[in-house]
C-alpha positions in Angstrom: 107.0 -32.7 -10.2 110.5 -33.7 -9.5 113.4 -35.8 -11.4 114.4 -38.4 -9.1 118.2 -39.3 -9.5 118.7 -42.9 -10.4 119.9 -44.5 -13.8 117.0 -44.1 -15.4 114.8 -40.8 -15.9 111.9 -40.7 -13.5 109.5 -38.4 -11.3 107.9 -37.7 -8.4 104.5 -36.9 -8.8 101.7 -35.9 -7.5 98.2 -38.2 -7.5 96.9 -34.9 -9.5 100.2 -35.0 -11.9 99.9 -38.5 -12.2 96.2 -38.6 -13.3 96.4 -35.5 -15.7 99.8 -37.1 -16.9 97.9 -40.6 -18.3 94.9 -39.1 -19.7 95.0 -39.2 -23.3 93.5 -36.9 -25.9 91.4 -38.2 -28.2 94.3 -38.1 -30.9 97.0 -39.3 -29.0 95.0 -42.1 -28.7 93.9 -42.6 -32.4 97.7 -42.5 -33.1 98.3 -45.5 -30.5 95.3 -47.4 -31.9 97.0 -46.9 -35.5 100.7 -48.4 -34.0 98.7 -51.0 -32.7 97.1 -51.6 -35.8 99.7 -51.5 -37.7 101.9 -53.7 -35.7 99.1 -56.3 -35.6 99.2 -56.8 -39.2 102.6 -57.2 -39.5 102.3 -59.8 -37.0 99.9 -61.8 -38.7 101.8 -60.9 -42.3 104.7 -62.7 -40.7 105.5 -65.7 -42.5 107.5 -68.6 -40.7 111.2 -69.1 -41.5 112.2 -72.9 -40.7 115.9 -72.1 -42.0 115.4 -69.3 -38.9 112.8 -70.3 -35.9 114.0 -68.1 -33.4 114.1 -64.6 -35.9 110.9 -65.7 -36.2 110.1 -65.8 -32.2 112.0 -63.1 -32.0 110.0 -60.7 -34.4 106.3 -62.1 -32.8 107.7 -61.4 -29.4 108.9 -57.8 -30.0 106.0 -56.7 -32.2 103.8 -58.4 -28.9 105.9 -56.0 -26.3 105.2 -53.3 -28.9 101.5 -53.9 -28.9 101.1 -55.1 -24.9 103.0 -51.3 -23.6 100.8 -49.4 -26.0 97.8 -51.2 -24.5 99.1 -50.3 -21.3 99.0 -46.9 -22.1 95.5 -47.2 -23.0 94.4 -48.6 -20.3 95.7 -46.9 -17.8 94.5 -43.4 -19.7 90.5 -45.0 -19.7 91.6 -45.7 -16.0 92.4 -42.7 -15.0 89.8 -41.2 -17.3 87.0 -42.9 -15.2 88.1 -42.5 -11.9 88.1 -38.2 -12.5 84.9 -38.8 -13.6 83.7 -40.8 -10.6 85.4 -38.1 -8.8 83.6 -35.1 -10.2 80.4 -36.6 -10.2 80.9 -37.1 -6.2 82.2 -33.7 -5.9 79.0 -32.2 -7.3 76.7 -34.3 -5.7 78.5 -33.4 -2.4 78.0 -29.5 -3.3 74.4 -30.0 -3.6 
């Protein structure tokens, strides 16, 4: 792994560092389900505002950019759950 100099903080890594790096434990991703969750019923608690329409759009679009980047992390962590598993299945079957 190495820090790559630009203006944000990111890394080089390897396929190995990357897969091991998005695999979730099972808790991490109970907690994510329960942001989700939670930000899910504020959205549908959200009453409209017609003094304020675009707080309003405002509020559903960030609690939807909240929701849609923890999905992503979800996804890509059953993602790369699967493909290690398609991966050590092959590798056993090719030791046998």
């Amino acid at each position: 792994m190495k820090i790559l100099t630009n203006a944000f903080t990111s890394y080089d890594l390897a396929a190995e560092e990357l897969s091991a790096g998005l695999i979730l434990s099972p808790l991490q991703q109970a907690v994510i389900r329960n942001h989700i969750s939670g930000y899910a019923h504020q959205k549908l608690g959200m009453e409209f505002d017609n003094r304020n329409p675009m707080e309003f759009g405002i509020q559903i679009a960030l609690l939807d950019g909240k929701i849609g980047a923890l999905q992503l992390l979800l996804d890509e962590s059953d993602e790369a759950f699967q493909l290690s598993l398609a991966q050590s299945k092959t590798a056993a079957q090719s030791q046998e």
